[in-house]
N, C-alpha and C positions, 0 to 999 in steps of 0.2 A: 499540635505538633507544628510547628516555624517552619520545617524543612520541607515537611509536605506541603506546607502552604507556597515555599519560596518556589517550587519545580514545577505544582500549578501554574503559578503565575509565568514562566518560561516556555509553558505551553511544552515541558521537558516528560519525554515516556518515562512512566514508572513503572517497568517491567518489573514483575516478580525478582530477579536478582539484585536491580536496583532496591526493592526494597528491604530483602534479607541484608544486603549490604546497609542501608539505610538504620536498621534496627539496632545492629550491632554497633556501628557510631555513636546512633543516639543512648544505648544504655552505658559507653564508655566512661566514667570515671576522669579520663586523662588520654591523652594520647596515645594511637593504638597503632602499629607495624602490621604488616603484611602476616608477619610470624607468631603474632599474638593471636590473632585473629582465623588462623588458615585451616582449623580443624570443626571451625565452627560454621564454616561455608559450604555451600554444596553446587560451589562455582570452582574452575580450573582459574588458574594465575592468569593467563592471558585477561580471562571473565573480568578478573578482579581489578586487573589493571586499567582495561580498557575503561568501565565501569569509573573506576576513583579519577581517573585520569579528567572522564566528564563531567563530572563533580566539583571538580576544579576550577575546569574553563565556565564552567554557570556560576561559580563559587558560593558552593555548597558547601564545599568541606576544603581545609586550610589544609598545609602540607610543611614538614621541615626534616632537617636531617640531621639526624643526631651524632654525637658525638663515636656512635658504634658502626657507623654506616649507616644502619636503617633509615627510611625514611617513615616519620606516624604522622598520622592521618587523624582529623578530629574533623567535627559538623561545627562551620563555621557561628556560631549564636551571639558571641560577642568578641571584641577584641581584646585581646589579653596577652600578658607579657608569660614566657617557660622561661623556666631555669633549670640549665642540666648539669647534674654532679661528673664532676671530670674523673671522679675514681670508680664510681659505680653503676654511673650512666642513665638513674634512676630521673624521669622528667613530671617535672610538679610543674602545674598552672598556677599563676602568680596572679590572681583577678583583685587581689588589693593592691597593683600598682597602678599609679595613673598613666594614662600614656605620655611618652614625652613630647615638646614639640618642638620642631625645628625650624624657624624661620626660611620657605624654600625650599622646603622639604616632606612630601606625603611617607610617613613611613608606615608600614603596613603590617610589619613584626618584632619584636623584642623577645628577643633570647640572651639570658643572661646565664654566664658556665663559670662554673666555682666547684667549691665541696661542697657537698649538701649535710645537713646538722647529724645525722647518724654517722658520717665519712669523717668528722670531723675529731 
């Protein structure tokens, strides 16, 4: 596992919460909200936040806000462009696009919002 290797290396505590948190990232599919995830925890919001919030700042796991409010959460592994349907809200990982690059510019995420092929 990458992630446990990466928090080692940070010399970062792997409390049991961090890890139950950790687990549920890692089986994620796609990007996962606070609301996705919150019945599957046996941590309170604050737990969760503070917790994702760390994850962050070691950059474990990547963050963005969707078109609905939420913000979802995913274990950083590679970088990759989202695109999110503006009718449905539904957010796919795009890992067949290349990154783009900008002369002077480090860019760090690609979200791309349109319809998505079932909206369409």
């Amino acid at each position: 596992m990458k992630t446990k290797q990466a928090i080692e290396e940070k010399k970062f505590k792997l409390t049991s919460a961090r890890k139950e948190l950790l687990a549920i990232l890692n089986k994620a599919e796609k990007p996962i909200s606070y609301e996705d995830i919150k019945n599957r925890l046996s941590m309170d919001k604050a737990t969760f936040y503070r917790n994702i919030s760390k994850f962050e700042e070691e950059n474990i796991v990547k963050s963005f806000e969707s078109n609905d409010k939420k913000r979802y959460y995913e274990v950083q592994i590679s970088s990759h462009a989202h695109f999110i349907c503006n009718t449905c809200n539904k957010i796919e990982c795009l890992s067949n696009i290349s990154p783009i690059e900008l002369k002077g510019y480090n860019i760090t995420d690609m979200i791309f919002k349109g319809v998505c092929k079932n909206c369409s």
